[in-house]
C-alpha positions in Angstrom: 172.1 32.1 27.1 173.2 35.3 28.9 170.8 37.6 27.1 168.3 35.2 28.1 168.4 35.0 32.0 169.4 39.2 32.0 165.5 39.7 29.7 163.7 37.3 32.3 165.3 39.2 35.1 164.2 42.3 33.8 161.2 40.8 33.4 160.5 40.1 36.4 161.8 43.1 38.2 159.4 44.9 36.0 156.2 42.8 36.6 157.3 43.0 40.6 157.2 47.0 40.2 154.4 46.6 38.0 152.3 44.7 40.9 153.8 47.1 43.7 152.4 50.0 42.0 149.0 49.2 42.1 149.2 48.3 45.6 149.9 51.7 46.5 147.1 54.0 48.2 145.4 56.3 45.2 146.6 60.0 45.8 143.5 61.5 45.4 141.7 59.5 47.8 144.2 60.5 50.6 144.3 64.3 49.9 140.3 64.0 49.7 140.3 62.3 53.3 143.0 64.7 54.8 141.2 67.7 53.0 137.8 66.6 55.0 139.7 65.8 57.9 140.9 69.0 58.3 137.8 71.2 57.1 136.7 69.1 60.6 139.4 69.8 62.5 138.8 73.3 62.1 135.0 73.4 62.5 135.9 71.8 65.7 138.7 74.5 67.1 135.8 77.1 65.9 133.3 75.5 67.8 135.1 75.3 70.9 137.1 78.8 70.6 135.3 80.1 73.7 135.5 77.1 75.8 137.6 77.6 79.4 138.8 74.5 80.3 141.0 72.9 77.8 140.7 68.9 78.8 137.1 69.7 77.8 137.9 71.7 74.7 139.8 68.9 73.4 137.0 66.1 74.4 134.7 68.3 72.5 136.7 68.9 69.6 137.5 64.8 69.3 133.9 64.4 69.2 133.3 67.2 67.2 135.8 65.7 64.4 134.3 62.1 65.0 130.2 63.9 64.5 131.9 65.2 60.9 133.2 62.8 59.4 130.8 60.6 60.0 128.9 63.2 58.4 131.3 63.2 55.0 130.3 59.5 54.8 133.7 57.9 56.8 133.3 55.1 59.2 135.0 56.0 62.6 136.3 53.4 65.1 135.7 54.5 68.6 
């Protein structure tokens, strides 16, 4: 009776890991978005390299980023 409850246990702690792990964000998807969020990151800091005024640098750069990935296909929430 023993061996019985201990191999549903286990049972179940391995369907619950089972069901956990494919509820987890795919790896490549993340690296993809961070990998295109930061190829626009930088396209942004090039673009505003010359710019005097920083508040405005950074304004321009958030659009900048925002103008790019919408671009690569994301959907942006303003």
């Amino acid at each position: 009776m023993r061996r019985f409850f201990a191999s549903v246990t286990l049972v179940m702690i391995c369907a619950a890991l089972g069901c956990s792990a494919k509820n987890s964000p795919d790896y490549d998807t993340r690296a993809a978005t961070e990998r295109d969020y930061l190829d626009c990151q930088n396209q942004a800091y090039v673009s505003t390299g010359t710019m005097t005024d920083p508040g405005l640098a950074k304004d321009r750069q958030e659009q900048i980023v925002d103008e790019c990935m919408r671009h690569k296909g994301y959907d942006i929430n303003d």
